[in-house]
C-alpha positions as CSV (number, residue, x, y, z in Angstrom):
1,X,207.2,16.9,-36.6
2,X,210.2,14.2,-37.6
3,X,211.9,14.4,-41.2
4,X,213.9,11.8,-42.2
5,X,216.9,10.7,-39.7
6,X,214.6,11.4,-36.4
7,X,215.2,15.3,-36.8
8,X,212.7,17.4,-35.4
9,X,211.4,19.6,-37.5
10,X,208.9,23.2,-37.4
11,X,207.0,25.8,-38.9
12,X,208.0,29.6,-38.6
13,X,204.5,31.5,-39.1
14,X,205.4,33.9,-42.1
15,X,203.6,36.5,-41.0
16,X,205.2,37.0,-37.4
17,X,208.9,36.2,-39.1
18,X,208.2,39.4,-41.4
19,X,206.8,41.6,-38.9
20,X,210.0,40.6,-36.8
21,X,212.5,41.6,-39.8
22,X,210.4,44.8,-40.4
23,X,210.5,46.0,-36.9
24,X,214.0,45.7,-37.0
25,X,215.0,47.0,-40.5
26,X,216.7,44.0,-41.3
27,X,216.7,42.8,-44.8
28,X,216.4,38.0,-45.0
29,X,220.0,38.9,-46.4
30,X,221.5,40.6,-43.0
31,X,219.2,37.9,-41.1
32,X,221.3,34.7,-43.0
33,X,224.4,36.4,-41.8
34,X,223.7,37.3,-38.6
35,X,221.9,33.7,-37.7
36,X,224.8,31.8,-39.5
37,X,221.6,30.4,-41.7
38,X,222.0,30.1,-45.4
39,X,219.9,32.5,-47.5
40,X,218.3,30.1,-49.3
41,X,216.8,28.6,-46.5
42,X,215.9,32.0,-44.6
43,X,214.1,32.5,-47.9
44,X,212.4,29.0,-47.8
45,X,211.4,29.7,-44.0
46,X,209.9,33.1,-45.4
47,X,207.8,31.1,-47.7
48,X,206.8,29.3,-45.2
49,X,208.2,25.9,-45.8
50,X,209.3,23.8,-42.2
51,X,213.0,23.9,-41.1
52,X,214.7,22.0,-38.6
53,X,214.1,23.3,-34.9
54,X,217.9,24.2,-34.3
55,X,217.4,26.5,-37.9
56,X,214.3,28.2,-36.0
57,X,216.7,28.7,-32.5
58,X,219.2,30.3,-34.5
59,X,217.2,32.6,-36.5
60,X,215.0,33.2,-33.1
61,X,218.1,34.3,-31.7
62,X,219.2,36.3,-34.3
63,X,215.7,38.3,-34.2
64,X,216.1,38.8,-30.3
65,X,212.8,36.8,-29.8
66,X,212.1,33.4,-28.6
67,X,211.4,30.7,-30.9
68,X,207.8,30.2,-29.8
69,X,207.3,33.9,-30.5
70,X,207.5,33.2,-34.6
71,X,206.1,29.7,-35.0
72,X,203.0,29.2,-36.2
73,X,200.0,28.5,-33.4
């Protein structure tokens, strides 16, 4: 998917994301500072709203997991 300005963006399945923070005891609040992410947006990804596909690599990365792990099928 493109958003305005040719970015690419994606969907982070909010299921798999919260089974990811639960496994690891992290709170969205340790998640944002760890990925470098704001909170608001880890919050918004949560929600299930899209986010730009270097957003999903950095929170992907933060989780230990590959992006295509948490994105929705």
């Amino acid at each position: 998917m493109l958003r305005k300005g040719g970015k690419k963006e994606m969907r982070i399945d909010r299921v798999k994301f919260r089974m990811e923070l639960i496994k690891r005891g992290i709170t969205q609040k340790k998640l944002a500072e760890w990925s470098g992410v704001t909170r608001a947006t880890i919050n918004s990804v949560a929600c299930g709203k899209s986010c730009r596909d270097d957003i999903g690599g950095k929170i992907a990365k933060a989780l230990g997991v590959d992006v295509t792990d948490i994105m929705e099928d």
